[in-house]
FIVEXKE-163506 format. One record per residue: x, y, z of N, C-alpha, C, O in turn; residue in one letter. Coordinates in nm, 3 decimals, padded with zeros to 5 digits. Layout:
N
+---------+---------+---------+---------+---------+---------+---------+---------+---------+---------+---------+---------+--------+
!    n_c1 !    n_c2 !    n_c3 !   ca_c1 !   ca_c2 !   ca_c3 !    c_c1 !    c_c2 !    c_c3 !    o_c1 !    o_c2 !    o_c3 ! residu !
+---------+---------+---------+---------+---------+---------+---------+---------+---------+---------+---------+---------+--------+
!       X !       Y !       Z !       X !       Y !       Z !       X !       Y !       Z !       X !       Y !       Z !      A !
...
+---------+---------+---------+---------+---------+---------+---------+---------+---------+---------+---------+---------+--------+
//
This chain:
109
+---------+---------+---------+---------+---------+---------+---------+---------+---------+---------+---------+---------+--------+
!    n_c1 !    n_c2 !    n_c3 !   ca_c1 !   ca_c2 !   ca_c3 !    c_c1 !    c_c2 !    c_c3 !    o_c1 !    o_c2 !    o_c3 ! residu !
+---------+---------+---------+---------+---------+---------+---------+---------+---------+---------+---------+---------+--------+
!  00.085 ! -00.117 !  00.000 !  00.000 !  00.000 !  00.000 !  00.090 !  00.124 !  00.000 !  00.207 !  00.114 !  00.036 !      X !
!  00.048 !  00.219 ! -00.032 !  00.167 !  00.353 ! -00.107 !  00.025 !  00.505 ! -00.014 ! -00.088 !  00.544 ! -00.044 !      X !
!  00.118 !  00.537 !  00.092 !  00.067 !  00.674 !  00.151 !  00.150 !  00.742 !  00.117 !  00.270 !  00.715 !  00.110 !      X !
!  00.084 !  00.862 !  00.085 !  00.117 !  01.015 !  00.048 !  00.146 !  01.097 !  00.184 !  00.043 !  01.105 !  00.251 !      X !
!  00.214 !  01.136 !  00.221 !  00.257 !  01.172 !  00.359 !  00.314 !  01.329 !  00.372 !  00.433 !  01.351 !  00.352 !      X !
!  00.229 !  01.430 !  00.403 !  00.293 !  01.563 !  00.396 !  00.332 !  01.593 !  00.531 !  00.255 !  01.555 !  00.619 !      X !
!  00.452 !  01.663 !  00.570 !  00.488 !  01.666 !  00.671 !  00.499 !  01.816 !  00.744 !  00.386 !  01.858 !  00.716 !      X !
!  00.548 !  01.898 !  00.801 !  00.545 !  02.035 !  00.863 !  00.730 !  02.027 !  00.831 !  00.807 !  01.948 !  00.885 !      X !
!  00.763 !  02.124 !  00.736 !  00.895 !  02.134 !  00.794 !  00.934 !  02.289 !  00.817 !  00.879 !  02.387 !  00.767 !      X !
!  01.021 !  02.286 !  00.886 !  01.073 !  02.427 !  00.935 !  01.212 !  02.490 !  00.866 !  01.315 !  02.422 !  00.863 !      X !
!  01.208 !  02.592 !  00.824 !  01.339 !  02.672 !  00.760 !  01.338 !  02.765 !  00.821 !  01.228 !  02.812 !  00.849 !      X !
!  01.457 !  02.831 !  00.867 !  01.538 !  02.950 !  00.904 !  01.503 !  03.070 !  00.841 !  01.467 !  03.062 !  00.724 !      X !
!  01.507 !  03.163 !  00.888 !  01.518 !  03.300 !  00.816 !  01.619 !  03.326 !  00.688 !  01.617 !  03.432 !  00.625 !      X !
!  01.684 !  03.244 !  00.665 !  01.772 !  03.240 !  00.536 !  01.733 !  03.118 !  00.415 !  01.777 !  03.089 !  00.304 !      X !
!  01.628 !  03.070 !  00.502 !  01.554 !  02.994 !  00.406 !  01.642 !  02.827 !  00.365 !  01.630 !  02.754 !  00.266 !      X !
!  01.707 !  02.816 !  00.458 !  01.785 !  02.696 !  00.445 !  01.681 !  02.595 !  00.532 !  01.615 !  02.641 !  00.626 !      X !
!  01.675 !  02.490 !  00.504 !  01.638 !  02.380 !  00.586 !  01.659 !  02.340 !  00.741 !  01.764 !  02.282 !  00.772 !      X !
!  01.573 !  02.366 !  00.826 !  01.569 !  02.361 !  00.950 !  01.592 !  02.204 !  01.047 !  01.661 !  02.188 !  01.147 !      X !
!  01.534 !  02.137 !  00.996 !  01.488 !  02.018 !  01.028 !  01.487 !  01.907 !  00.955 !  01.538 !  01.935 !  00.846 !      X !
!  01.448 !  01.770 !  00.959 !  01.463 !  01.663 !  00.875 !  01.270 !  01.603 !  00.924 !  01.283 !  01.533 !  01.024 !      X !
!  01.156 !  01.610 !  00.895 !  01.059 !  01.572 !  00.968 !  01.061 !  01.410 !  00.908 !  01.011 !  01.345 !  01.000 !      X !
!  01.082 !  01.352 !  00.841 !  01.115 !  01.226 !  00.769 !  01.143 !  01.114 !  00.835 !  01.085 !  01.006 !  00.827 !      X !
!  01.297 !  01.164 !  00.945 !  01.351 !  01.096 !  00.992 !  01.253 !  01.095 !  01.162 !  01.274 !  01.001 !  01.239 !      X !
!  01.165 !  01.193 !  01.197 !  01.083 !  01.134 !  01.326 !  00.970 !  01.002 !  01.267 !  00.896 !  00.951 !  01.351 !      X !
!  00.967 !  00.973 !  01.180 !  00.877 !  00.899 !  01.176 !  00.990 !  00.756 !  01.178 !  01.089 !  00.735 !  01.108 !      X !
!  00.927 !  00.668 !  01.294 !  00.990 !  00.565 !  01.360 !  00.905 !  00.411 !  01.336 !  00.790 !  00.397 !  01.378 !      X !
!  00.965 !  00.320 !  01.275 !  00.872 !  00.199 !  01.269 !  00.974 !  00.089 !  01.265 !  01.093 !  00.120 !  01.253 !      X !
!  00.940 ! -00.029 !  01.275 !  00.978 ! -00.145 !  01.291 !  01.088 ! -00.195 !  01.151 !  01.098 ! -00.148 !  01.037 !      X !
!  01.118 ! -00.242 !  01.179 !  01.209 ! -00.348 !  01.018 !  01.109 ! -00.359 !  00.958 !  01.002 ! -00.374 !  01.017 !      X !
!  01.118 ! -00.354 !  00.816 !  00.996 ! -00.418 !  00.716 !  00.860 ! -00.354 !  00.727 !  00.757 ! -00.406 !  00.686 !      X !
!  00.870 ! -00.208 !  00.800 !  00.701 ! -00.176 !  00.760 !  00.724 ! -00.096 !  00.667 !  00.686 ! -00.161 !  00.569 !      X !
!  00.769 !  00.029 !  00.617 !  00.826 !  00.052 !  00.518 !  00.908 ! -00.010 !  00.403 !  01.025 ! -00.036 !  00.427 !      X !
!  00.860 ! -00.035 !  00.284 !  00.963 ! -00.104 !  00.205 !  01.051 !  00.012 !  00.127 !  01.172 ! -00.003 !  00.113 !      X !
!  00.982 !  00.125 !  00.078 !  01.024 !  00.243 !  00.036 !  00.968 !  00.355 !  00.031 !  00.846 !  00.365 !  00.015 !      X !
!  01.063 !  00.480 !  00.046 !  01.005 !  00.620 !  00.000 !  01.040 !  00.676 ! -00.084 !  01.154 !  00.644 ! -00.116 !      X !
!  00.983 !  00.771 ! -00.161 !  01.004 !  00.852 ! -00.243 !  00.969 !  00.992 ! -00.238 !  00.853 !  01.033 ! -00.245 !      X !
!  01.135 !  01.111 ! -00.218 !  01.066 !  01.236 ! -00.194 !  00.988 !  01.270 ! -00.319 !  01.015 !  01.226 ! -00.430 !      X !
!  00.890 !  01.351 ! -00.293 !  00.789 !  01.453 ! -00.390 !  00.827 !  01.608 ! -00.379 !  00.875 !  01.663 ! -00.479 !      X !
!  00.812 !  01.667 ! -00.283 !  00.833 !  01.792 ! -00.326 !  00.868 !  01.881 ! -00.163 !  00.832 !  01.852 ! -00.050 !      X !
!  00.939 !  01.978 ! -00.205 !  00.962 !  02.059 ! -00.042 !  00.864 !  02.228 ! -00.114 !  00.865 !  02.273 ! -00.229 !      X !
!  00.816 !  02.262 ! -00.030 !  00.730 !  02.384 ! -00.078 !  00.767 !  02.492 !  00.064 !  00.702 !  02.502 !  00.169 !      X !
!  00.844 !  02.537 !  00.040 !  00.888 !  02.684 !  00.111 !  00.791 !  02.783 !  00.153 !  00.735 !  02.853 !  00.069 !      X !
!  00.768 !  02.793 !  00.273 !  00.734 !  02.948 !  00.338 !  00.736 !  03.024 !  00.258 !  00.833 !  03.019 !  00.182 !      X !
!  00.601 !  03.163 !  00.226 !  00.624 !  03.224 !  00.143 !  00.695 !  03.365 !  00.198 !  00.696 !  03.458 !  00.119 !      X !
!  00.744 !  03.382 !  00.306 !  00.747 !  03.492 !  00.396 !  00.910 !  03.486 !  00.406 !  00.974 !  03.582 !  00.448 !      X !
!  00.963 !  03.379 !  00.367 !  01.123 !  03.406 !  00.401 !  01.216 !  03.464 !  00.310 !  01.218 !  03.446 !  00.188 !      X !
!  01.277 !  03.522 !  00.362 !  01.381 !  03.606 !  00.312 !  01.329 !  03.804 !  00.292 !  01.403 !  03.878 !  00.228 !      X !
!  01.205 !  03.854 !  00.352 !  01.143 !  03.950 !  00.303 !  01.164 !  03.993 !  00.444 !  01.079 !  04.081 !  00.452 !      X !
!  01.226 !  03.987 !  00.571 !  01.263 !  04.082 !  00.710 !  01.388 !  04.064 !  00.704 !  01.419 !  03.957 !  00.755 !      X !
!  01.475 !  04.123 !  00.663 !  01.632 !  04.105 !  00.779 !  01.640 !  04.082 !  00.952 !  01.736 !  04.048 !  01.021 !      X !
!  01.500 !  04.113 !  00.991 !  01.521 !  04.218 !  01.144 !  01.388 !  04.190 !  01.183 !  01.319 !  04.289 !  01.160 !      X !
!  01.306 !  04.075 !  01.243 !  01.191 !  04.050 !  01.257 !  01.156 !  04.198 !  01.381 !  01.070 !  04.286 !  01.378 !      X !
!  01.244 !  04.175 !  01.459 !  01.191 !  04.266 !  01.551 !  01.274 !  04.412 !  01.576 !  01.286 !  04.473 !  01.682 !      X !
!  01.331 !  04.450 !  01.436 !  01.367 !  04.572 !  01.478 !  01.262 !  04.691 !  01.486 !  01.153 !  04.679 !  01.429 !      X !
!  01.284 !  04.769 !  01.535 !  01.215 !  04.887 !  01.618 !  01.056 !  04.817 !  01.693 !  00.938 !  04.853 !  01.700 !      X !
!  01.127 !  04.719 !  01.732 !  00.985 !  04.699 !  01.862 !  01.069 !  04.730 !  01.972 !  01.006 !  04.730 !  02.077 !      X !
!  01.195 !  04.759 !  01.984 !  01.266 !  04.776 !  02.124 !  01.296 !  04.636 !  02.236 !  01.331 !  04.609 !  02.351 !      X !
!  01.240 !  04.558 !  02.068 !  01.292 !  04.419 !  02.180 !  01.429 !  04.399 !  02.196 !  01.485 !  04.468 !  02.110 !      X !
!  01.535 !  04.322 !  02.282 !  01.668 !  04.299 !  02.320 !  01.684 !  04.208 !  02.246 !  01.788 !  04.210 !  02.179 !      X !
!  01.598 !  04.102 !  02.230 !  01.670 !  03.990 !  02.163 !  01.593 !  04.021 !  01.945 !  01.503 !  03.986 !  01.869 !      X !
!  01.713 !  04.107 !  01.955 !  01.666 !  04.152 !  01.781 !  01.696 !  04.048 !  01.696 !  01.641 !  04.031 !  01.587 !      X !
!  01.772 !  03.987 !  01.738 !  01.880 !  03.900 !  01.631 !  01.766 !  03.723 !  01.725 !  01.805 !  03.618 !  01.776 !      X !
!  01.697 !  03.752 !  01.712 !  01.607 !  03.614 !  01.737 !  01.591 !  03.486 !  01.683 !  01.482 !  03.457 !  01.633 !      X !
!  01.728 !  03.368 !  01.687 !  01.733 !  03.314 !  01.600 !  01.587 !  03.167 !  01.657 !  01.588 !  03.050 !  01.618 !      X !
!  01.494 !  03.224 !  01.741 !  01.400 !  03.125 !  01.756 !  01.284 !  03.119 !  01.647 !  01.185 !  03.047 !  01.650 !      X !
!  01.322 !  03.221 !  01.541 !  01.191 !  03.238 !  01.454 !  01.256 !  03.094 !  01.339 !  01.370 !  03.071 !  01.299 !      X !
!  01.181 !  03.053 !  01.325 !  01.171 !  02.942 !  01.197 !  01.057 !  02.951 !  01.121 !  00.946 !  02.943 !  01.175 !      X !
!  01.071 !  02.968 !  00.992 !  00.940 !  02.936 !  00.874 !  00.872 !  02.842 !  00.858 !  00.939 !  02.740 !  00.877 !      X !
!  00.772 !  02.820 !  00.833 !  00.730 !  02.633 !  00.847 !  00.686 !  02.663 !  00.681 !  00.651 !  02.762 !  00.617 !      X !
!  00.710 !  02.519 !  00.651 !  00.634 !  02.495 !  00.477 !  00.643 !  02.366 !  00.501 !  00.662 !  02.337 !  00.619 !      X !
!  00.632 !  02.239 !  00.391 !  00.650 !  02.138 !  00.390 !  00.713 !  02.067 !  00.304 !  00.783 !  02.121 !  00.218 !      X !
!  00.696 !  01.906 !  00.317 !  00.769 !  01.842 !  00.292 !  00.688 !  01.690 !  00.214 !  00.625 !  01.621 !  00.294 !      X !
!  00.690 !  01.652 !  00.091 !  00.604 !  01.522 !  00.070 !  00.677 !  01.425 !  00.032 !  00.775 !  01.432 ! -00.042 !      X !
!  00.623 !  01.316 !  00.087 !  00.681 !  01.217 !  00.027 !  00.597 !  01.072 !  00.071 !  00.527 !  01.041 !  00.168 !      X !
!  00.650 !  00.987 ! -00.078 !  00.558 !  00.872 ! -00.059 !  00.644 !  00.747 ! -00.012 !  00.765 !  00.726 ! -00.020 !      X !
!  00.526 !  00.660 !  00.048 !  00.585 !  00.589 !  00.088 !  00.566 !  00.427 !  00.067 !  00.448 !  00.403 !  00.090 !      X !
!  00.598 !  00.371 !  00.051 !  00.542 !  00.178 !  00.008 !  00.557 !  00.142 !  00.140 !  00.670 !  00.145 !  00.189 !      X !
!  00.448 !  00.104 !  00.216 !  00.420 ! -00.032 !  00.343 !  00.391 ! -00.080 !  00.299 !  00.327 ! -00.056 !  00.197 !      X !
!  00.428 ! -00.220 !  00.358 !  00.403 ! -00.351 !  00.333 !  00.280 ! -00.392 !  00.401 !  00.213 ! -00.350 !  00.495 !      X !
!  00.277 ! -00.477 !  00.329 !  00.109 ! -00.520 !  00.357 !  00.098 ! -00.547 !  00.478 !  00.190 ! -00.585 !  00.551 !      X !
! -00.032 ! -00.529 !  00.515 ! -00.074 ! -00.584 !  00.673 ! -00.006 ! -00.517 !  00.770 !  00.000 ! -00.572 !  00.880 !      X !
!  00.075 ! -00.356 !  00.748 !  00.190 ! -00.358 !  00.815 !  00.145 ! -00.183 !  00.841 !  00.220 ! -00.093 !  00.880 !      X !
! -00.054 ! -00.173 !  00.792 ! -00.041 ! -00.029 !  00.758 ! -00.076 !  00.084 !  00.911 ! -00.066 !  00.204 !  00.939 !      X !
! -00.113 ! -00.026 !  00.968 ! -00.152 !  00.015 !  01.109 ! -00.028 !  00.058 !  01.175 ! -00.032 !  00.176 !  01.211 !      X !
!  00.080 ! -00.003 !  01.201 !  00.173 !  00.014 !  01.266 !  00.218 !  00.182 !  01.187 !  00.205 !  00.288 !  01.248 !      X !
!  00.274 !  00.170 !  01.031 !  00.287 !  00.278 !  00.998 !  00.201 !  00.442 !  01.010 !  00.245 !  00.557 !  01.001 !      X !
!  00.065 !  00.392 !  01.032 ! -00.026 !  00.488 !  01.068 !  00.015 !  00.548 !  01.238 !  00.007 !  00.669 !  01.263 !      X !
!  00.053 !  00.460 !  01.328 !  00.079 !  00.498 !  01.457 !  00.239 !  00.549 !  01.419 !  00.258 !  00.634 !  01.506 !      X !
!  00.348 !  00.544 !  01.347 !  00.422 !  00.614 !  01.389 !  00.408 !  00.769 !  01.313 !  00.457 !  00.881 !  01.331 !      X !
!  00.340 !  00.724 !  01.246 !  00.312 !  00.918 !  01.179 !  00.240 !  00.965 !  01.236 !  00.210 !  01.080 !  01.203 !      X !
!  00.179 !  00.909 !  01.345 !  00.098 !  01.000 !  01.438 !  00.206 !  01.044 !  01.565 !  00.195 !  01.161 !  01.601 !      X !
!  00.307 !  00.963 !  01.635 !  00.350 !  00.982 !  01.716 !  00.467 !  01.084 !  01.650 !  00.549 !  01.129 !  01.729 !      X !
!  00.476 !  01.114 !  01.535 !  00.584 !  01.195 !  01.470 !  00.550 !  01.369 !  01.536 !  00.614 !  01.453 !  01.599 !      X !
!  00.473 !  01.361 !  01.504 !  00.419 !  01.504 !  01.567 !  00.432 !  01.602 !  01.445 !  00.424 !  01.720 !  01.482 !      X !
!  00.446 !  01.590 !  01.348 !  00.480 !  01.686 !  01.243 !  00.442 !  01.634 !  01.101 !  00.490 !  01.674 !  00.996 !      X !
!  00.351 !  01.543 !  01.117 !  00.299 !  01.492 !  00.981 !  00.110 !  01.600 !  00.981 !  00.016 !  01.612 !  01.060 !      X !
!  00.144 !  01.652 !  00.847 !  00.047 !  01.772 !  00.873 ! -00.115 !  01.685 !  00.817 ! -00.227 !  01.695 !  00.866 !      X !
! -00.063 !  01.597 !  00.691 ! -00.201 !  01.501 !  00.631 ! -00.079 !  01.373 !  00.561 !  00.043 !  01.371 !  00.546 !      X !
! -00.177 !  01.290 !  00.538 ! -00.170 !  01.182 !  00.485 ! -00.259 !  01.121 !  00.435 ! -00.367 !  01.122 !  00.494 !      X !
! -00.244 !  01.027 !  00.281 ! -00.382 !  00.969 !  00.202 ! -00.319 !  00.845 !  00.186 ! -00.196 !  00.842 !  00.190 !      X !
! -00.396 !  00.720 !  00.166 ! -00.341 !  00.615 !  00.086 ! -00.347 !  00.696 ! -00.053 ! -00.413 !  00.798 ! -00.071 !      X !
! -00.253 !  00.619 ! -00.164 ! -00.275 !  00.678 ! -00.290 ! -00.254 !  00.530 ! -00.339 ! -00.202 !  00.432 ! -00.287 !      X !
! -00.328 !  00.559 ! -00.487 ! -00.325 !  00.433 ! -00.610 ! -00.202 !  00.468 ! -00.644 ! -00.156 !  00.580 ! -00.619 !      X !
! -00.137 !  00.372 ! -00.705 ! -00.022 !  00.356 ! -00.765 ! -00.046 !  00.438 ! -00.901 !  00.046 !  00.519 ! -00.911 !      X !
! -00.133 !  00.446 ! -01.009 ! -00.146 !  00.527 ! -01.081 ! -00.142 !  00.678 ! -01.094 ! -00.106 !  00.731 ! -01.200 !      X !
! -00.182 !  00.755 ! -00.979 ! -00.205 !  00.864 ! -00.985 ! -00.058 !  00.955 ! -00.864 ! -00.067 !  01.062 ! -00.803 !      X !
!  00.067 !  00.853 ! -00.871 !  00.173 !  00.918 ! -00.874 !  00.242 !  00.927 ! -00.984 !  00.359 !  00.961 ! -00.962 !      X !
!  00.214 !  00.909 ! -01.100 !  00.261 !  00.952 ! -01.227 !  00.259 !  01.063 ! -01.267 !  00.356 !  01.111 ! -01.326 !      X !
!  00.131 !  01.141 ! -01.241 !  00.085 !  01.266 ! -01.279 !  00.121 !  01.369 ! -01.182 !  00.087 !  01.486 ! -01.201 !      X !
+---------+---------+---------+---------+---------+---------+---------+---------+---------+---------+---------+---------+--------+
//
């Protein structure tokens, strides 16, 4: 069975890649047989402040706690009988935003 798996990922104010959300998703030997990335889709907001908080008079100007969120897709092949287990670790991932089963046909397009 082949899920479509979009995830939350986070980039920096320089728009570089923050995080890996891919690698929280945790499962057994053999419930995954394969993935395949699809696409990373960027924050549309980064790179347009140098200075999130200049002239608010905040101290911490240089705030490197701000991160962009956009995402991340990718599919995946479980093995049969194996889809439950994979359903519980993309839940315990904490950063899987949706997920579909998909037909094998309609990752072509």
């Amino acid at each position: 069975m082949k899920y479509k798996v979009t995830f939350r990922k986070r980039f920096t104010p320089k728009g570089e890649p923050a995080d890996d959300p891919k690698s929280l998703v945790s499962t057994e030997d053999g419930v995954i047989e394969d993935a395949e990335f699809i696409q990373i889709i960027e924050p549309a907001g980064l790179g347009t402040a140098e200075d999130l908080n200049a002239g608010t008079g905040s101290q911490e100007s240089n705030d490197n706690g701000f991160l962009g969120f956009g995402t991340e897709t990718w599919v995946y092949d479980v093995a049969e009988g194996r889809e439950e287990e994979f359903k519980a670790a993309l839940a315990e991932s904490e950063v899987v935003l949706d997920f579909e089963e998909t037909p094998d046909e309609s990752l072509t397009t």
